[in-house]
C-alpha positions in Angstrom: 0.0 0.0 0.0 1.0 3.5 -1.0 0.2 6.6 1.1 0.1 10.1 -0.4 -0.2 13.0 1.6 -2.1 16.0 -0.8 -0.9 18.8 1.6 2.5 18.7 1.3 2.8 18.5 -2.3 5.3 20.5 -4.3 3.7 19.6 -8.0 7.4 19.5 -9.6 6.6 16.6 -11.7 10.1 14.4 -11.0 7.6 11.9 -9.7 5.4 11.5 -13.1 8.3 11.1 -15.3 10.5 9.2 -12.6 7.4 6.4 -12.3 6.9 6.3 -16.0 3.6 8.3 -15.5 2.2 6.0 -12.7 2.0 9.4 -10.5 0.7 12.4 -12.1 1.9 16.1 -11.9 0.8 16.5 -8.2 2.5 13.4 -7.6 -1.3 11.9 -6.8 -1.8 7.4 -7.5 -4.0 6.9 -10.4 -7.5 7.2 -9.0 -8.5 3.3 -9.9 -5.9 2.5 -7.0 -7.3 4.3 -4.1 -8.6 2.8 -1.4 -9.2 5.0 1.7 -8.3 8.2 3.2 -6.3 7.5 6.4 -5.4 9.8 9.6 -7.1 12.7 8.3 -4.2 13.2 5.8 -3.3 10.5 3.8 -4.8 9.1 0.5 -4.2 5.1 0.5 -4.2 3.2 -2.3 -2.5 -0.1 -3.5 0.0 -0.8 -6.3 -0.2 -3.7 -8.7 2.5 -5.7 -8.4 4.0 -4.7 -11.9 4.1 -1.0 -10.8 6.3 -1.8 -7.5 9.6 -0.6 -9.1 8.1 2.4 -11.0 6.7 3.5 -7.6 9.6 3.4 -5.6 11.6 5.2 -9.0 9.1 8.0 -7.9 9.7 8.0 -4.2 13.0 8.3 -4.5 13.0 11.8 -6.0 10.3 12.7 -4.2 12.5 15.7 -2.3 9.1 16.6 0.0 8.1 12.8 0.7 4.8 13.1 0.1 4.1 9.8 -1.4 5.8 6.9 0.4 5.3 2.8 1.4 2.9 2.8 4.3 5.0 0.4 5.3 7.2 3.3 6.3 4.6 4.9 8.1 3.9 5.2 11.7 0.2 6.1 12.2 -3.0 5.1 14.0 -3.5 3.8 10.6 -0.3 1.9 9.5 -0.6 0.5 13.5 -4.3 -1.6 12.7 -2.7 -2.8 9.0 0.4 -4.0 11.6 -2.2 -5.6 14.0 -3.9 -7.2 11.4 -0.4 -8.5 9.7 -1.1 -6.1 7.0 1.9 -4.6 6.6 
């Protein structure tokens, strides 16, 4: 699972060319991926399989981490997925 956080956005576009277009201009998943809106902040949504390596191209020149594994995340959130061996 992916989560994108829509208010700290910088819109710079390394993301979209970085993940072959998987993230748009705003850095924001495709919308047929999304899933939930977590914490209040966070838009979650899941990656297909085929798309792991373009995502994680994208995170990594993502300078204001904005989009990132949830697996990274510590939230009330990420701390269910954990308790339900989720994540």
């Amino acid at each position: 699972m992916l989560c994108f956080d829509p208010s700290m956005t910088l819109s710079d576009g390394a993301a979209l060319l970085s993940s072959g277009g998987f993230f748009d201009n705003h850095n924001v998943p495709p919308w047929d991926t999304w899933l939930c809106f977590a914490d209040d902040r966070y838009l979650v949504s899941w990656v297909p399989p085929a798309f792991v390596d373009l995502v994680d191209d994208g995170i990594e020149v993502n300078p204001e981490a904005c989009i990132l594994w949830a697996a990274d995340l510590t939230t009330p959130f990420t701390g269910v997925l954990r308790g339900y061996e989720l994540l």
